[in-house]
N, C-alpha and C positions, 0 to 999 in steps of 0.2 A: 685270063683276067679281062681282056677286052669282051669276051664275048660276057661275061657276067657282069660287068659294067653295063653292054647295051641291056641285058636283061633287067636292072638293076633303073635306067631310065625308062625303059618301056614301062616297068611297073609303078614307078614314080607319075610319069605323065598319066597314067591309068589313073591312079589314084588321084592325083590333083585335077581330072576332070570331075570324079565323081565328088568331089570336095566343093566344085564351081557347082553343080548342079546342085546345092543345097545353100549356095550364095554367100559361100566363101572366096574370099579372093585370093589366088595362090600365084607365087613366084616360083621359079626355080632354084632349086639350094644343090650346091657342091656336098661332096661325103663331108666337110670341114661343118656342115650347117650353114656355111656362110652363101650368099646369094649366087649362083652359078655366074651371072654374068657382070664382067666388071665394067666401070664406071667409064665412059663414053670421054667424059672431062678430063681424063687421068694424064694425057699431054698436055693438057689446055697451060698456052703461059698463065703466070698466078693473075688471080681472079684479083677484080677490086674489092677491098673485103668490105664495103657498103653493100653490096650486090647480093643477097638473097643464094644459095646453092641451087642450082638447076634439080629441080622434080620431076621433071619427065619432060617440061615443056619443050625443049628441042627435038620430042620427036623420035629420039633414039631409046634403044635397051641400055639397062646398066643405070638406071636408078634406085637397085635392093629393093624395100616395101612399095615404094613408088612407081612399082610397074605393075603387082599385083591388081589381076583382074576375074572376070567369072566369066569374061568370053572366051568361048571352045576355041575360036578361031587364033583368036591373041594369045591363047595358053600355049596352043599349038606351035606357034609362033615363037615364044618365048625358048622351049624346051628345044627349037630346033635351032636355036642361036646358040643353047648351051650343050651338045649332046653327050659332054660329060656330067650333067646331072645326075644324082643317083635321090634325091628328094625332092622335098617341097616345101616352100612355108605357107602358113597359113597369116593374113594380114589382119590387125586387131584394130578395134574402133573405127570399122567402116559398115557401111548401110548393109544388110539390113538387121546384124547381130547385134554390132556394136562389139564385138567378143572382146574381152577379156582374160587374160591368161595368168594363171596361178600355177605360180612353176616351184614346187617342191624340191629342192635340192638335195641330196646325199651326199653331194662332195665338201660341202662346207664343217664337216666333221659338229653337226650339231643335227637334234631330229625335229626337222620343219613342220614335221606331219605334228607332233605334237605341241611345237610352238604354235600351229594353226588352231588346234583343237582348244590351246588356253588362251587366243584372243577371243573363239567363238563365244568359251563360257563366261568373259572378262566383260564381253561388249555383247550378249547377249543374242548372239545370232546363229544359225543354222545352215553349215552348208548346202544345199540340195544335192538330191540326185542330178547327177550331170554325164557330162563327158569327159572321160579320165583316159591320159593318155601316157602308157609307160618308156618310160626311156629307157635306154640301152644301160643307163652309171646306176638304174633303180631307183631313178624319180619317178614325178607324177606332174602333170600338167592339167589342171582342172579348167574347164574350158564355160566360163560362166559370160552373161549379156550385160549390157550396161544400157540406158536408158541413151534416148541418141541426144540429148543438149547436154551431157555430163562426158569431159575428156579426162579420162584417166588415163597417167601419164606413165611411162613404166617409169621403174627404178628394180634397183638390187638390194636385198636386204634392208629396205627401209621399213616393211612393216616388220619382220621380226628375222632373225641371224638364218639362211638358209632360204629364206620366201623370195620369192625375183616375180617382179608382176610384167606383165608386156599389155599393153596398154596401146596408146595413139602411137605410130609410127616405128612400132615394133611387131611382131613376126612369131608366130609356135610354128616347131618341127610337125609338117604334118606325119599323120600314122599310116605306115606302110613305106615312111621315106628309109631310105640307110647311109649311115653313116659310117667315118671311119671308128666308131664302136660298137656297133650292132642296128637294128632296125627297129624303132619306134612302133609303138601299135598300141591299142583300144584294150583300155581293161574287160576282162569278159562281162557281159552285161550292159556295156555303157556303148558300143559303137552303133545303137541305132538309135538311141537320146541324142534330144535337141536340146542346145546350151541352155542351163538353168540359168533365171535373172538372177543379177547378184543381192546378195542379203542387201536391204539401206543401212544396217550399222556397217559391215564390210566398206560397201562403195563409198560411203563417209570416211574411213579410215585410207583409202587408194586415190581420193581426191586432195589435192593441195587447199592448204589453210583458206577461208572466206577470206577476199581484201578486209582490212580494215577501212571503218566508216570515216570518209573523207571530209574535211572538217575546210570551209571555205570561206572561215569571217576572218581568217586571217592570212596574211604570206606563207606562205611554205619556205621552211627555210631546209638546208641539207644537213646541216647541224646531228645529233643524234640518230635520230631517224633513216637520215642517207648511211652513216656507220655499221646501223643494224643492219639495214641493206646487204653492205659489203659484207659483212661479219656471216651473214646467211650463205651467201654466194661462197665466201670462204671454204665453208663447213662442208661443202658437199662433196660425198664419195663418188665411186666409177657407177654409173647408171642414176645419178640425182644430178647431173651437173645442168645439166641443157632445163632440168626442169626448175632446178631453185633459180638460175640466170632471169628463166623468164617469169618467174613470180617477185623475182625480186621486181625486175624493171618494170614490169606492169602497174605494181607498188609507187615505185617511182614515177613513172607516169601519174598517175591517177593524184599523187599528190603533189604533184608541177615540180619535181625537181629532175625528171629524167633528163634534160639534157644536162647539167649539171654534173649530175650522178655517171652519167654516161662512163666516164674514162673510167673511174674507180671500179665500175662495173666489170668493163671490159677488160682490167688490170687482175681483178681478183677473178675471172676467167679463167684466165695464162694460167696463172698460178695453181687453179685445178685441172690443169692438161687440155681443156679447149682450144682449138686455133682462133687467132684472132678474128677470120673472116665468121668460123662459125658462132662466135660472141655479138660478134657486130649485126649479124644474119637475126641469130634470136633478140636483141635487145630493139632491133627496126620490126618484125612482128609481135612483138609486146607493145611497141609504141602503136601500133596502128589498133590491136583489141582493144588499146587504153585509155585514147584517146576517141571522143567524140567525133563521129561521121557527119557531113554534114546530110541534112535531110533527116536525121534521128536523133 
């Protein structure tokens, strides 16, 4: 076993340089998929939860998508901090892709492929030829670009029962990684294609709602308006939560009741399984894209 382990990262590290050298940015993933190396912070006494969660700035391994890089040296690096890795991930919505990931599900006991196939003909658009990448349960991971001033956020099942997108700040099993169900790889045809841009009726569909037009002859009051807030923040399942949080409070922002709004915000958080520090974390960079810089 050990020795097919090493084999099993030697061919991983393989594969995630050649993954770097077409300007993917790759981590190391355990057989679990999950990130091989853990979190630096993981003693740390509990954070003030005003505080922002450490991205890498300290310095150290063990921030998941946030260590993802395309240098040989740092990849090198990475894999030899984890040398029970047996994969890779690949990291979405960063330079020069922008990638996008359309993760076709088969365990969700519904068929994604053709949920896909009826939003295409619904919303008028065309997958391309792209990069398809098979999974061990006999999904599909389609591997499309997104335009670099548009952050598409993941979620699970939000465009349709089975569809999971991976987006900003999320991660696709690279191909040739293995896990504890089998080894991921390139549909035939597809592993020397470069990721298709995504359709614009698609990306319209994988982008969160336009703010509404902010109205400033009057007070903002929290009245209604903050309720739908919360009401939104409420609603959201496992892979929406961080993303409704921060459209709500941007929301709020933008029409002066965020601090206000704040607690309710941060209440109906809790209540969808977030930690307080990571409600508080997103509702402080919602305030700052919401709010006017000075100089702009």
């Amino acid at each position: 076993m050990a020795t097919i382990d090493r084999q099993a990262t030697t061919l991983a590290l393989a594969h995630a340089l050649s993954a770097a050298e077409r300007g993917l940015a790759v981590i190391p993933l355990s057989r679990t998929k999950l990130p091989a190396l853990r979190s630096p912070h993981r003693d740390d006494p509990d954070p003030d939860p005003t505080t922002p969660p450490c991205h890498g700035e300290c310095g150290r391994c063990g921030h998941g998508v946030y260590d993802a890089s395309t240098d040989p040296r740092r990849i090198r690096a990475l894999f030899a901090a984890a040398p029970w890795a047996t994969g890779y991930g690949i990291a979405c919505g960063l330079d020069p892709h922008h990638l996008i990931g359309i993760d076709l599900d088969t365990k969700s006991g519904t068929d994604s492929s053709a949920a896909l196939r009826e939003l295409a003909l619904r919303h008028l658009f065309t997958i391309p030829e792209t990069v398809v990448v098979l999974t061990p349960s006999g999904g599909r991971h389609l591997w499309l670009t997104g335009p670099p001033d548009v952050v598409v956020p993941n979620s699970a099942s939000r465009l349709a029962p089975g569809i999971d997108i991976r987006g900003a700040g999320g991660y696709l099993v690279g191909p040739g990684s293995r896990t504890e169900h089998g080894v991921y790889g390139t549909a035939p045809g597809t592993a020397l294609l470069a990721p298709a841009p995504c359709p614009r009726e698609l990306l319209r569909l994988l982008t969160p709602p336009p703010p509404p037009r902010a109205h400033h002859h009057a007070p903002p009051a929290t009245g209604q308006h903050g309720q739908g807030l919360v009401q939104f923040v409420l609603a959201a399942h496992e892979g929406q939560r961080n993303t409704r949080l921060f459209w709500a409070a941007c929301r709020a922002y933008e029409n002066g009741i965020g601090p206000e709004l704040t607690t309710a915000l941060v209440e109906a958080a809790l209540r969808t399984g977030l930690t307080e520090r990571e409600a508080r974390a997103t509702i402080a960079s919602a305030s700052r894209m919401a709010l006017p810089h000075p100089g702009q």
